[in-house]
C-alpha positions in Angstrom: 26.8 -9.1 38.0 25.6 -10.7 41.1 22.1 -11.4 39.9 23.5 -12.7 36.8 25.6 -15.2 38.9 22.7 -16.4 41.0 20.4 -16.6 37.5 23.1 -18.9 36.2 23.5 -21.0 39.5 19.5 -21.1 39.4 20.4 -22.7 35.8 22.9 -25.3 36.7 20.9 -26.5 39.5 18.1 -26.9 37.5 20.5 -28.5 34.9 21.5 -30.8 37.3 18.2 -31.8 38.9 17.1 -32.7 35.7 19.8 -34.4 34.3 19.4 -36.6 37.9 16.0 -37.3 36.9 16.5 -38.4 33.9 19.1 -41.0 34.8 17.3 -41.7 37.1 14.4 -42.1 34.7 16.6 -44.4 32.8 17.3 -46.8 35.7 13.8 -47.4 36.7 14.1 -49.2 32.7 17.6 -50.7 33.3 16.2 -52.5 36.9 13.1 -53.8 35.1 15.7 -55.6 32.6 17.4 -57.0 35.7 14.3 -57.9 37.2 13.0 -59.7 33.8 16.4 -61.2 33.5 16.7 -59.8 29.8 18.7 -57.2 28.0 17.2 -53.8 27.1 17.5 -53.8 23.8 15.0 -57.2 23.8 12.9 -55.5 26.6 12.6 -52.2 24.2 12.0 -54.4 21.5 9.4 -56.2 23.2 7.9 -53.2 24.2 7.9 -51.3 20.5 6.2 -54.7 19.4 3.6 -55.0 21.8 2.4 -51.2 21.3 2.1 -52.1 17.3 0.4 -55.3 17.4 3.8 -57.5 17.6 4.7 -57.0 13.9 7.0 -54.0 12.5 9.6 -53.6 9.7 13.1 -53.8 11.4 13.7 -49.9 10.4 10.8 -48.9 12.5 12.0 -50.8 15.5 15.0 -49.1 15.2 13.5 -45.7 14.8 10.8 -46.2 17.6 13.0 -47.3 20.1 15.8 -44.3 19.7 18.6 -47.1 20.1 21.7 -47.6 17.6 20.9 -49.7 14.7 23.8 -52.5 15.7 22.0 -52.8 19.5 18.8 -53.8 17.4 19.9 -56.0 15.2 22.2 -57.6 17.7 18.5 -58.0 20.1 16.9 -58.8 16.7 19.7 -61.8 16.0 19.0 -63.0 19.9 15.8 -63.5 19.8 15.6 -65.0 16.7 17.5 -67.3 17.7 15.6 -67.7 21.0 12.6 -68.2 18.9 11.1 -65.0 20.6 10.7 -63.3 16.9 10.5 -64.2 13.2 11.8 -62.2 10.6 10.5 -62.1 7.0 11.5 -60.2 3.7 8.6 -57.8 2.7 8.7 -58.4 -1.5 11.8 -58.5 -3.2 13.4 -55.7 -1.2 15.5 -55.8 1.4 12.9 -54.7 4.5 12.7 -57.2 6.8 9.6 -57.4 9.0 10.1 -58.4 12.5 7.0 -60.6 13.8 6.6 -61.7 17.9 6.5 -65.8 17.5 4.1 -67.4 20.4 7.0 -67.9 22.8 8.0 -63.7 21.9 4.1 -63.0 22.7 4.4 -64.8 26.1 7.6 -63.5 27.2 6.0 -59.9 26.3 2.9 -60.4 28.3 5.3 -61.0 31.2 7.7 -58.3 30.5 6.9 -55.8 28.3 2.8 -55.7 29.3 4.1 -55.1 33.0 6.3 -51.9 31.9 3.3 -50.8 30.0 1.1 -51.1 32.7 3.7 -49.6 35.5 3.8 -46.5 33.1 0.3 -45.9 32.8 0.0 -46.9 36.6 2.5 -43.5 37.2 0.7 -41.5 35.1 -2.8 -42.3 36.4 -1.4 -40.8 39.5 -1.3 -37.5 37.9 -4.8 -35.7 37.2 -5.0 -35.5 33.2 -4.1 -31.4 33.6 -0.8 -32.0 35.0 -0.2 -34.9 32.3 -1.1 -33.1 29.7 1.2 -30.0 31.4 4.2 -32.7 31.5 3.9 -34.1 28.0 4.1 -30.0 27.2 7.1 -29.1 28.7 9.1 -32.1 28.1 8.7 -31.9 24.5 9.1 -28.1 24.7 12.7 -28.8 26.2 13.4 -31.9 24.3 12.9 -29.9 21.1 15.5 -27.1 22.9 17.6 -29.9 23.5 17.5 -31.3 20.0 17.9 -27.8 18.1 21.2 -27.4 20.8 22.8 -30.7 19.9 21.9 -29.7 16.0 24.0 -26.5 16.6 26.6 -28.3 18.7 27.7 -30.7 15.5 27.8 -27.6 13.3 29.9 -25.5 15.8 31.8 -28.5 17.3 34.9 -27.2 18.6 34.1 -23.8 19.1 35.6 -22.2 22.2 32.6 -21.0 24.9 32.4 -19.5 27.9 29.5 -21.0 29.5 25.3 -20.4 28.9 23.7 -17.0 29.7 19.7 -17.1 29.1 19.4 -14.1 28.4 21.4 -14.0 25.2 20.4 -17.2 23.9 23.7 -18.4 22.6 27.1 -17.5 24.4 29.6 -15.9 21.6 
């Protein structure tokens, strides 16, 4: 019993740490918007744009940045507006293609460019082993993560009584 409680204490404070680096993770992104003066959802945009050539079809955005689909469209509605993007209908159905205008392309180089290049700075830090060892893992426990919050919606409200490792799934 005793080593099971210290094995799940290991767990939470592992649980913990990385759920602190993760939001932590996230803030370095929310203090570049600050620092850019813009919202996320435009700096995301921005960013999702620049990496594909600053033209995508509005679902793709929305699927490559991992937001909800009302933040984008309200970003996408801003900047239009801003004249930071154009949209366009792609034939006679209703995709829209989202294309960076000159004033989008500048505002990018000055934003979005700089997160790009502060990411890439970080990882240059790393030597390619360790990268290639942190792109493993985090997808190895985002995966976990994902196939969790799959069997959460199918067993939502299900009584528990907490995580044990060793049994995979608490009854």
């Amino acid at each position: 019993m005793n080593r099971e409680k210290s094995q799940n204490d290991l767990l939470l404070q592992q649980q913990t740490e990385l759920n602190r680096i993760a939001k932590e993770y996230d803030e370095c992104y929310r203090n570049l918007s600050r620092v850019y003066g813009i919202p996320e959802g435009q700096l995301w945009t921005l960013y999702e744009m620049r990496l594909r050539g600053g033209r995508m079809a509005q679902a793709d955005l929305v699927n490559a940045t991992f937001m909800p689909k009302q933040t984008i469209n309200s970003s996408i509605k801003k900047m239009e507006a801003l004249g930071l993007i154009s949209l366009s209908r792609e034939g006679s159905g209703r995709r829209k293609t989202v294309t960076l205008t000159e004033t989008g392309e500048a505002l990018a180089r000055r934003t979005a460019d700089r997160v790009i290049c502060a990411e890439a700075s970080s990882l240059c830090k790393m030597e390619e082993e360790e990268r290639a060892q942190l792109l493993r893992l985090f997808g190895k426990y985002i995966s976990g993560l994902q196939q969790s919050v799959n069997e959460e919606k199918m067993n939502h409200g299900r009584d528990t009584d907490g995580y044990d490792c060793d049994r995979k799934r608490s009854p």
